[in-house]
MILUM-788312 format. One record per residue (C-alpha): residue number from 1; residue in three letters; chain; x, y, z. Coordinates in steps of 0.1 Angstrom, whole numbers, plus 5000, padded with zeros to 4 digits. Layout:
seq_type_mol_c1_c2_c3
NUM_Ala_A_X_Y_Z
...
END
This chain:
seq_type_mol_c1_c2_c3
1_Unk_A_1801_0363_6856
2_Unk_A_1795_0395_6837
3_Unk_A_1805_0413_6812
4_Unk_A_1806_0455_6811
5_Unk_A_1812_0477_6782
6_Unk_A_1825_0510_6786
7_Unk_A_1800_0523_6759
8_Unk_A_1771_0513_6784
9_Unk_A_1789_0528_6818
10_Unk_A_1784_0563_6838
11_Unk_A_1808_0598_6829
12_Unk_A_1837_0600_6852
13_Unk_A_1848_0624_6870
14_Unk_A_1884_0627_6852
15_Unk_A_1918_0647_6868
16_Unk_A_1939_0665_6841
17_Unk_A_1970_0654_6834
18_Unk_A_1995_0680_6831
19_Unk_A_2019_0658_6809
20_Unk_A_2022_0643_6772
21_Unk_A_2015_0608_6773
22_Unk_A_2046_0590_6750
23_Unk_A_2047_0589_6715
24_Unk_A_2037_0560_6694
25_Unk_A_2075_0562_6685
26_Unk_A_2087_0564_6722
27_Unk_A_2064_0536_6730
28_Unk_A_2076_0511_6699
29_Unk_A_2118_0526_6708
30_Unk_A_2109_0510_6746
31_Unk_A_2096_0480_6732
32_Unk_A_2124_0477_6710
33_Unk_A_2144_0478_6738
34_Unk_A_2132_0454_6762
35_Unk_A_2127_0427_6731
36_Unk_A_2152_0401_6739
37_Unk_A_2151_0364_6753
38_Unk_A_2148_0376_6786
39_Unk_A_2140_0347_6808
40_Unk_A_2148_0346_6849
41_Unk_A_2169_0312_6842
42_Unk_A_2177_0303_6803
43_Unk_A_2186_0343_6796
44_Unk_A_2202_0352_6832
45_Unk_A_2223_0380_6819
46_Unk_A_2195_0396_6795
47_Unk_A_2169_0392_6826
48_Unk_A_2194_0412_6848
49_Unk_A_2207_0434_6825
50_Unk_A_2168_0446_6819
51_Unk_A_2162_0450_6855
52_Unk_A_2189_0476_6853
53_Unk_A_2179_0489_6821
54_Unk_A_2142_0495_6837
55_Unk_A_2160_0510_6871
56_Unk_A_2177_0536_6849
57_Unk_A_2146_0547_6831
58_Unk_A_2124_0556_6865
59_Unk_A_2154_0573_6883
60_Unk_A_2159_0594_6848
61_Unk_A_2119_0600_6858
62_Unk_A_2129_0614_6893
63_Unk_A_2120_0580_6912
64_Unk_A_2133_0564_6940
65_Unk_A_2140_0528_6929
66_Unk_A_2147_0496_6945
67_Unk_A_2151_0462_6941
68_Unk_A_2135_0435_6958
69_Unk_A_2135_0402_6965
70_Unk_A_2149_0372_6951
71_Unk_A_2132_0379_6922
72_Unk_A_2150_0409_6917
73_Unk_A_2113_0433_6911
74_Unk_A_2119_0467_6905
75_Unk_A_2101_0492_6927
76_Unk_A_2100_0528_6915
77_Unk_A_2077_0552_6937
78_Unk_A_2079_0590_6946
79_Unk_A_2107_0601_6972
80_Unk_A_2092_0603_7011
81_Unk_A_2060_0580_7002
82_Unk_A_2039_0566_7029
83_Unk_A_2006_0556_7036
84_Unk_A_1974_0548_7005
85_Unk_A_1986_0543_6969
86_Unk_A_1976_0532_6937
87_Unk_A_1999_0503_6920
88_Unk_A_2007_0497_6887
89_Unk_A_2028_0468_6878
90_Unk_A_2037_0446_6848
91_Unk_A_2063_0417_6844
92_Unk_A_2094_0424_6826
93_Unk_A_2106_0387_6821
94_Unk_A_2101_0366_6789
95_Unk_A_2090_0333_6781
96_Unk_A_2120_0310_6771
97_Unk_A_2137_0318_6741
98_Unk_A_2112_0345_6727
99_Unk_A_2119_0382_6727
100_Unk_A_2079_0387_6743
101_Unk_A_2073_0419_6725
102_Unk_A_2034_0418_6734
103_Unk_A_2046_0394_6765
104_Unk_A_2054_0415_6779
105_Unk_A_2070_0447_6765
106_Unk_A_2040_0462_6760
107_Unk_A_2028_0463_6790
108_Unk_A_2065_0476_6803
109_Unk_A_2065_0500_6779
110_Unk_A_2029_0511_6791
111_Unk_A_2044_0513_6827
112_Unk_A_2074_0534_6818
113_Unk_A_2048_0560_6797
114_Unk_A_2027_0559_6829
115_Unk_A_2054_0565_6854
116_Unk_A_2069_0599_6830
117_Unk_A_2031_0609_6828
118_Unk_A_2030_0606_6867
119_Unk_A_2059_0624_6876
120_Unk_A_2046_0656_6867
121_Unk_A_2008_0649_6880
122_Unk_A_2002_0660_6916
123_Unk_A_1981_0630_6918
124_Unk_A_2014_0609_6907
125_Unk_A_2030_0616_6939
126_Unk_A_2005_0584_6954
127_Unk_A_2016_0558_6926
128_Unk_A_2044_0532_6927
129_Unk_A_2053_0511_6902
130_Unk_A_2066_0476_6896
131_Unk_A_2083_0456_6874
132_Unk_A_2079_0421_6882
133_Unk_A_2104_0392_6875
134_Unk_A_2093_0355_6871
135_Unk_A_2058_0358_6863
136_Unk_A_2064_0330_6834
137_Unk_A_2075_0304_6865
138_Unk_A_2044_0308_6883
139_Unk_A_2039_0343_6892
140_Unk_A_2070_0339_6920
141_Unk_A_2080_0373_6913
142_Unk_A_2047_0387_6921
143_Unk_A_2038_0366_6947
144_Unk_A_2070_0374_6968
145_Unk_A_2063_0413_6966
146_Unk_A_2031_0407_6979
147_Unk_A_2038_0382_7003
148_Unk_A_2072_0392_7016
149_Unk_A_2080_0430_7005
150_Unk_A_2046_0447_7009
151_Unk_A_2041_0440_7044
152_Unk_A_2076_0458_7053
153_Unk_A_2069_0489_7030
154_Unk_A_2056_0520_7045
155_Unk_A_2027_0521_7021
156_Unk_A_1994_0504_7019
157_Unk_A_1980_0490_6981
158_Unk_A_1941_0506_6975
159_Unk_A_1940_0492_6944
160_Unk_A_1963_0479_6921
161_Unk_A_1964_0480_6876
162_Unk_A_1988_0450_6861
163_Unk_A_1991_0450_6828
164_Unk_A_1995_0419_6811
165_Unk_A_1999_0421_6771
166_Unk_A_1989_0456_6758
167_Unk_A_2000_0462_6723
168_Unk_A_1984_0433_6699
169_Unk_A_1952_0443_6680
170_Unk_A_1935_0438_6648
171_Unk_A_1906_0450_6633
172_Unk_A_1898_0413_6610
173_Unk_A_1866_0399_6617
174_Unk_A_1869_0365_6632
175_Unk_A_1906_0376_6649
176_Unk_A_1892_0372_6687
177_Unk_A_1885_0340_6700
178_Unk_A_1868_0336_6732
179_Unk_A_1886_0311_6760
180_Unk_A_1872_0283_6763
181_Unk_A_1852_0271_6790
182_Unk_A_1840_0308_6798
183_Unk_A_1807_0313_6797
184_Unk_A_1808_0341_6780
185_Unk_A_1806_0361_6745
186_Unk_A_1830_0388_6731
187_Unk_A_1832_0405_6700
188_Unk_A_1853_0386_6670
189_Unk_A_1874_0418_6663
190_Unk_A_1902_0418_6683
191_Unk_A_1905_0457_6690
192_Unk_A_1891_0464_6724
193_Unk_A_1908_0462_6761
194_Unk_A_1899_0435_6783
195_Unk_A_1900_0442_6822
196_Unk_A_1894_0415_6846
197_Unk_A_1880_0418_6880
198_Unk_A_1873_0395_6912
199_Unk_A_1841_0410_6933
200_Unk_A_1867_0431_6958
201_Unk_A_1881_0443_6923
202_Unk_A_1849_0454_6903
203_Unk_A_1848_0488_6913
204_Unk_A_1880_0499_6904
205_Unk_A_1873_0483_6876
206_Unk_A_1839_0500_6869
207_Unk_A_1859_0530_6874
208_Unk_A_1882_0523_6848
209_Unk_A_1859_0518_6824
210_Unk_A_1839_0548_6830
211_Unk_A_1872_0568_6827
212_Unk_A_1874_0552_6789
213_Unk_A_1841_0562_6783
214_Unk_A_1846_0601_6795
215_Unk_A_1880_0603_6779
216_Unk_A_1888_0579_6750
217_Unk_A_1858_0569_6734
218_Unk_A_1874_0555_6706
219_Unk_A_1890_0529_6726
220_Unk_A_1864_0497_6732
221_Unk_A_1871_0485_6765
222_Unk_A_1852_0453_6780
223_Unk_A_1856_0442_6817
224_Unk_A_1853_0412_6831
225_Unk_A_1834_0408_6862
226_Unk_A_1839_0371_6884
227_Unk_A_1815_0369_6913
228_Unk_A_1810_0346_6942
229_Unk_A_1849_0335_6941
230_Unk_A_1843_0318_6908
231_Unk_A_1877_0327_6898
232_Unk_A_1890_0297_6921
233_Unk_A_1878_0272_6892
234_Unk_A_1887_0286_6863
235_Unk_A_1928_0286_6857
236_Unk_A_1926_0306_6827
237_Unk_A_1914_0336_6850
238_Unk_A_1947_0329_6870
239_Unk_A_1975_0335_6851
240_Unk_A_1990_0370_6858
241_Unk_A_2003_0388_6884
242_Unk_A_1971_0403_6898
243_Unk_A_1969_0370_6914
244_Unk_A_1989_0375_6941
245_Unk_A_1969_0404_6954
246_Unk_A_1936_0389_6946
247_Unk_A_1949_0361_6974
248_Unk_A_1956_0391_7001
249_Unk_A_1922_0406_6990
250_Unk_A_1937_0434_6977
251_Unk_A_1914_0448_6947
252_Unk_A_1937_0443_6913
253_Unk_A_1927_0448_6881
254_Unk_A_1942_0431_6852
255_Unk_A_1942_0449_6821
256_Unk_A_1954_0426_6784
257_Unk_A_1946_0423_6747
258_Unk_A_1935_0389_6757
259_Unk_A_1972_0370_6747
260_Unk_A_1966_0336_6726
261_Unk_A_1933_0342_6722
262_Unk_A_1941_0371_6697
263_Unk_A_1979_0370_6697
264_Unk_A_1993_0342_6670
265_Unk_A_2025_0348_6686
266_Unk_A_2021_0343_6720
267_Unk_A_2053_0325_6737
268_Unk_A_2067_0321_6704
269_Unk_A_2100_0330_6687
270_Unk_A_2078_0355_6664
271_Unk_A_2064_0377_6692
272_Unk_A_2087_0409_6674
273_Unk_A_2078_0445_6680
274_Unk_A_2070_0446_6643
275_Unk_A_2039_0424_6651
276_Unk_A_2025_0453_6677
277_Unk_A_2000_0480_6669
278_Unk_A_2016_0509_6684
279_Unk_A_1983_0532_6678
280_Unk_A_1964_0503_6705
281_Unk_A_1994_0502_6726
282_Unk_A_1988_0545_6730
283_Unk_A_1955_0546_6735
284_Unk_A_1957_0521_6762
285_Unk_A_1983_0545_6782
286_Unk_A_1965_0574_6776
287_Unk_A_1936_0555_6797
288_Unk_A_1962_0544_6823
289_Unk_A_1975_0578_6828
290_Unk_A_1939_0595_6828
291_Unk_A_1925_0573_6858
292_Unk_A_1960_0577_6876
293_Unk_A_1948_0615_6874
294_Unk_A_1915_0609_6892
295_Unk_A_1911_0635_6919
END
């Protein structure tokens, strides 16, 4: 188990993109948006109402959307796709009763900044995107894509981003705690990135954080790297939707500000887009949208 900085990897070689990436203010008007009880059973309405909600957005964006599965995931990917693509995906349901601004707005605001980035990257024309449903019963929504819709698409996952929690940050001393029962240290200030990667997953991962250290120095990122299938044993390691695809030995890499162990308001009532640090929340898309733009 290993930890890598993005201060101590290689230069990239780094794509252009040839679009903004979203405002701070776009970015905190999304999250806004989506920050409602939105849970699969105890908000029914809500959770379907933002499935359409998010449909609307990527066809405004010039995608071809679908939905999926009992779960009712929302697929957006270019017109005419086929064959090799990158992934990015992030759950759109909430815990009961909490509006799940950090879980997990952020990371569906992230998604949507990506996918308008994407559309006008020639490199965009190989990236789908999905929302996931039910990740807070068990990752159901995830694991049916990858179980049951993948196979029947006419595209094959590379590698695959999910972004889980994206926006919480603080610059405190003694606001990061480290999980426990991972070996493992990790700064007390809670204002870095955390990937996490299985051995299939660590070189997309690697890559990632060599984009950061090419392109947005500012932003610490750390990464995560579980060898020898130790990821098996540990639970807290398995608890987003990159799961799924670690199980079909697809490489995934999850991205997160960590959740509880930074986040006071995880799965709780007071998880408001008012508690979010929009600045954090940017920088991490502008690192999404730059390795989406590798050539």
């Amino acid at each position: 188990m290993l930890i890598h900085r993005s201060t101590a990897s290689g230069p990239a070689s780094v794509g252009k993109a040839s679009s903004r990436v979203a405002s701070e203010t776009e970015l905190r008007g999304w999250v806004e948006a989506l920050a409602v009880p939105r849970h699969f059973y105890f908000e029914s309405n809500a959770n379907r109402r933002t499935a359409l909600w998010l449909a609307e957005r990527f066809r405004e964006r010039g995608y071809e959307v679908a939905f999926h599965g009992e779960s009712r995931n929302v697929v957006a990917f270019p017109a005419g796709l086929s064959g090799p693509v990158t992934l990015v995906g992030a759950h759109y349901d909430s815990a009961p009763g909490c509006p799940g601004a950090d879980d997990n707005a952020s990371a569906v605001a992230a998604l949507l900044a990506a996918a308008q980035a994407c559309a006008a990257m020639e490199s965009g024309r190989r990236v789908v995107f999905v929302a996931f449903n039910r990740e807070e019963d068990g990752l159901v929504g995830s694991g049916e894509f990858v179980r049951e819709t993948l196979p029947a698409l006419p595209w094959q996952v590379n590698e695959a981003h999910i972004l889980e929690m994206v926006g919480y940050a603080r610059h405190e001393k003694g606001s990061q705690r480290v999980p426990e029962g991972l070996p493992i240290s990790l700064p007390d200030t809670a204002d870095f990135l955390g990937l996490l990667a299985n051995g299939i997953s660590a070189r997309a991962m690697k890559d990632v954080l060599a984009t950061a250290r090419t392109v947005l120095p500012e932003l610490p990122v750390l990464g995560l790297e579980v060898r020898l299938g130790l990821e098996r044993y540990l639970p807290v390691l398995r608890r987003s939707d990159h799961v799924p695809f670690w199980a079909k030995r697809i490489p995934a890499v999850m991205w997160t500000d960590t959740a509880e162990f930074r986040n006071p308001h995880y799965h709780q009532p007071t998880d408001t887009p008012d508690t979010l640090n929009y600045e954090f929340l940017r920088r991490v898309v502008q690192l999404l949208v730059a390795c989406l733009a590798r050539e």
